[in-house]
Structures are given as C-alpha cells and as structure tokens.
N, C-alpha and C positions, 0 to 999 in steps of 0.2 A: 602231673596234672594240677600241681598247683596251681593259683591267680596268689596276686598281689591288688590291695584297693590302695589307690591312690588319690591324688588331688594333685592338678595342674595347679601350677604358679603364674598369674599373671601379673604383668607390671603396669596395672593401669595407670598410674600417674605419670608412668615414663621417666623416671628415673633410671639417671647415670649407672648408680650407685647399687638399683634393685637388679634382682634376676628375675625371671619367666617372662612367657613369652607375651607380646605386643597384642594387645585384645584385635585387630583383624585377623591376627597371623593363626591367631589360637582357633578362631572360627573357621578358618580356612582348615587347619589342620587336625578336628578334634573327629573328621568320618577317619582319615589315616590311622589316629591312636586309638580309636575307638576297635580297628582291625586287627589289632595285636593280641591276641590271644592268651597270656598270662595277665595283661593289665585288666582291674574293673576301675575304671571314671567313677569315683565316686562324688567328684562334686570340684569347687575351686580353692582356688586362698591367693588372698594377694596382703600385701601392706602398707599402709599408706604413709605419704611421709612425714617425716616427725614436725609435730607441732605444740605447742602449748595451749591452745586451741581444739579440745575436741570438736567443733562443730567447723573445722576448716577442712576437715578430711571427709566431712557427710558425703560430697560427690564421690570422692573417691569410693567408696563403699558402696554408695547407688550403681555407678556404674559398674561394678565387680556383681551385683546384685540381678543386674537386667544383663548384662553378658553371660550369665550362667543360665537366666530363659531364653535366651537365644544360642543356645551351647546345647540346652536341653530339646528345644523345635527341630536343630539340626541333628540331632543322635535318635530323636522320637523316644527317650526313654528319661527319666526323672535325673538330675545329676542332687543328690539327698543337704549334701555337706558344702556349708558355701564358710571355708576359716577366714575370718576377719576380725581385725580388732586385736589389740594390747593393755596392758595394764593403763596407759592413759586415756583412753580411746574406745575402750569393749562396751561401757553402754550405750554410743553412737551405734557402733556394729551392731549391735544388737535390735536397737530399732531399726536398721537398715537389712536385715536379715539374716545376721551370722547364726551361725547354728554351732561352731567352734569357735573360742576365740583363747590367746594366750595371755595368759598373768601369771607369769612367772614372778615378775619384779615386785608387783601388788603382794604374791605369797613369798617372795624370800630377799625380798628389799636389791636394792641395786649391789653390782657384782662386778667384783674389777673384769677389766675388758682386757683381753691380750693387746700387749702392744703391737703396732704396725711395723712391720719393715719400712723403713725407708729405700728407695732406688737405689743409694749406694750399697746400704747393707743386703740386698737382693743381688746385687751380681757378684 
C-alpha cells in the first residue's frame, strides 16, 4: 500500500543534452500518470541551460512555472513542488516560483566530474 511522491522532469528549453519529457507531451500525459496508483505528482522540476547569465534562463523558469498551472487545471488538484534553479541560478528560480532548488556546488564547491567515454572506448 505504499505511494511514492515524485516530481516529473520536464525539458523545457528542449535540450539535446536534458531529459524529461517535452511540456505538450507532459500535458497530454500527466491524467495517464496521475492514474497510477503508487505514484503522488507532487509537483515539477526541470533545468535550465547553463549560462553565465542568470537572467537568460528567467523564461526558462516562467515557462516550467505556468506549465505546472496548467498541469495543475488539468489534474484539478495542487501540484505543491515546482524544483528549479542551481547554485548559479536559484535566486532567478526563486523569484520565478521555485519552491526546491539545488546548491550543491555553492555548499561544497565544484566536484571532479566523471569522465566521458568516448565512441571507441564504448564499444
């Protein structure tokens, strides 16, 4: 009788590079997830892409912002949690309506990154 609360991923800026799903695709499909019986919708999260610029990502955020009231009209129930924003970025998110945001980096400074495979070394 468990649930699980989660949070969809969406890719509003449409990035290559991001995952979750395309802000039509997610409206279309959030009565489907919403029918799943372990999961609760507790809200969104998306990320915007990297800029040096926090005020170049503001759309990016607005639109993550007004997709989750229209996420929320189509469920008829509150979706609480909208994750937005990173240690560059979270006081944008914030005036844009995050309610979670990540600073990892701001509390523990930048962090070697695994390296990538390269195509050869993958096959």
């Amino acid at each position: 009788a468990r649930t699980i609360p989660i949070l969809l991923e969406v890719n509003v800026a449409g990035e290559s590079t991001k995952f979750g799903y395309r802000p039509d695709d997610l409206v279309a499909e959030i009565p489907r997830l919403n029918a799943l019986r372990r999961l609760e919708l507790h809200g969104l999260m998306c990320m915007a892409p990297y800029s040096t610029n926090p005020e170049t990502v503001r759309p990016v955020f607005r639109r993550c912002r007004e997709l989750a009231k229209v996420c929320e009209t189509v469920l008829g129930a509150p979706l609480p949690v909208l994750s937005m924003g990173m240690s560059g970025d979270f006081e944008v998110a914030v005036e844009e309506g995050s309610t979670l945001i990540r600073v990892g980096t701001a509390l523990f400074g930048e962090r070697p990154r695994p390296a990538r495979a390269t195509s050869e070394e993958a096959e």
